[in-house]
C-alpha angles and dihedrals in degrees: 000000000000095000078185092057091044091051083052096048090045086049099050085045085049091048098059103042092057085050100050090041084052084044091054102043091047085055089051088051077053112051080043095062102027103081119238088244091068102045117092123179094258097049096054087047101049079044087049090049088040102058093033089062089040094052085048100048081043086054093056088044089056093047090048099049078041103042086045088053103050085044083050099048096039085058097055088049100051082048089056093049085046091044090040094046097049107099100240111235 
């Protein structure tokens, strides 16, 4: 088993949970400022679909930025073993 695959799998998980969870909670600010009198059935549930797409697409944005850091990082520490291992003339 690819331990690396798993903690990407686990990441991405991880990613879009936080995002729903940002998505929802920005529904319930919603439904908190907008007055009952406006709401209609049809307006809370395209808001509902809106932020929960929104909170998705935020949850791939977290694993990418996240995901481009750790390659990042893992590259800059393979360069300094290479750097560190290289006998020096």
């Amino acid at each position: 088993m690819n331990w690396n695959k798993v903690g990407y799998w686990v990441l991405l998980l991880g990613s879009l949970v936080i995002g729903v969870l940002a998505g929802w909670g920005g529904f319930f600010i919603f439904e908190a400022k907008v007055p009952a009198a406006m709401q209609t059935t049809m307006l809370a549930t395209e808001a509902r679909v809106y932020y929960l797409c929104s909170g998705l697409l935020f949850g791939f944005v977290i694993f990418g930025w996240t995901w481009a850091g750790i390659r990042i990082a893992s590259n800059f520490a393979v360069a300094k073993t290479k750097r560190e291992s290289t006998p020096q003339k």
